[in-house]
VMD Tcl script that draws the C-alpha trace (Angstrom):
set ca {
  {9.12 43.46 98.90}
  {11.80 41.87 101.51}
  {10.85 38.66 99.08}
  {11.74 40.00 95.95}
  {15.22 41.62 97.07}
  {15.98 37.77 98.88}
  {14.91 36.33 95.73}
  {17.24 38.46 93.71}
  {19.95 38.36 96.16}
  {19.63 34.71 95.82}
  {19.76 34.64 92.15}
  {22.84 37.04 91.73}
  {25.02 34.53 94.53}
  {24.09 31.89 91.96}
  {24.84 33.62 89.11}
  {28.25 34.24 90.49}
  {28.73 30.58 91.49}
  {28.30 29.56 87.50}
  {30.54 31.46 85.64}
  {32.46 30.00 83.50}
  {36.30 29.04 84.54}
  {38.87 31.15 82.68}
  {42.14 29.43 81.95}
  {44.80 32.08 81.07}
  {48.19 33.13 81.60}
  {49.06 34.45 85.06}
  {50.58 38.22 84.84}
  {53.64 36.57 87.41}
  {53.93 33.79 84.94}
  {52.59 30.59 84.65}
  {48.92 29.45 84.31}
  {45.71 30.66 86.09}
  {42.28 29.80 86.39}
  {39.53 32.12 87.59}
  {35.79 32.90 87.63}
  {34.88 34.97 84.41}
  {34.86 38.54 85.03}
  {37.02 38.20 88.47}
  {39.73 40.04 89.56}
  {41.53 37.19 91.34}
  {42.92 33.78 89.81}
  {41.22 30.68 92.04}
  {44.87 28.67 91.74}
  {47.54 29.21 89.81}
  {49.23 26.82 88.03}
  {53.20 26.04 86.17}
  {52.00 24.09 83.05}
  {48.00 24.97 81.20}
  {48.00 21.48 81.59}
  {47.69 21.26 85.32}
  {45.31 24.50 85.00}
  {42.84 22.44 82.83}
  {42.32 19.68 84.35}
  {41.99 21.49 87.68}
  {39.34 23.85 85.41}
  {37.82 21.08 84.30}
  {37.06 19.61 88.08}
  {35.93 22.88 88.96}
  {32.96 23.57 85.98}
  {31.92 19.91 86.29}
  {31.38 20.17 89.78}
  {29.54 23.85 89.31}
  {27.57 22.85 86.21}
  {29.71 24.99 84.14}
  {31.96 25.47 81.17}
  {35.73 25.89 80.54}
  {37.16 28.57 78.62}
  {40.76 28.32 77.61}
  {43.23 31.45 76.38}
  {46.56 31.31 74.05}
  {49.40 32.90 75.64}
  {49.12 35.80 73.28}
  {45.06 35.68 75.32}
  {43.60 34.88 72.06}
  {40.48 32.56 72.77}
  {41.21 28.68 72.19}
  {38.26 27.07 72.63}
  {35.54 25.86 75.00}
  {35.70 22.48 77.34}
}
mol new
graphics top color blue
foreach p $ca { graphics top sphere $p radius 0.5 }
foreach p [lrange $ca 0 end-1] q [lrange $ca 1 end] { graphics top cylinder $p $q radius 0.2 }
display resetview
């Protein structure tokens, strides 16, 4: 039983490692880029420039994707 809950605690910390990077406006302005489904921006950024690139550094090095807003928070598209 103590196996099973490790095992799924394990899991769950990796499902949370590779979520997807959001890159969306920041509510203070500017750019931000954040986890899916978190509460908190990982950096914000002036330009959506400097937030994709960063984005970009940050899936490739979790094995993830990039998911890029419009300022009105429309979806763009997928890096």
């Amino acid at each position: 039983m103590a196996d099973e809950k490790s095992k799924a605690d394990k899991e769950e910390t990796e499902n949370k490692r590779k979520r997807r990077q959001v890159v969306s406006t920041h509510p203070d302005g500017g750019w931000q880029v954040k986890p899916e489904g978190a509460p908190v921006a990982t950096k914000r950024f002036r330009t959506k420039a400097e937030a994709d690139e960063y984005a970009k550094t940050l899936a490739s090095k979790q094995g993830t994707s990039v998911v890029r807003k419009k300022k009105d928070g429309k979806l763009q598209k997928k890096l």
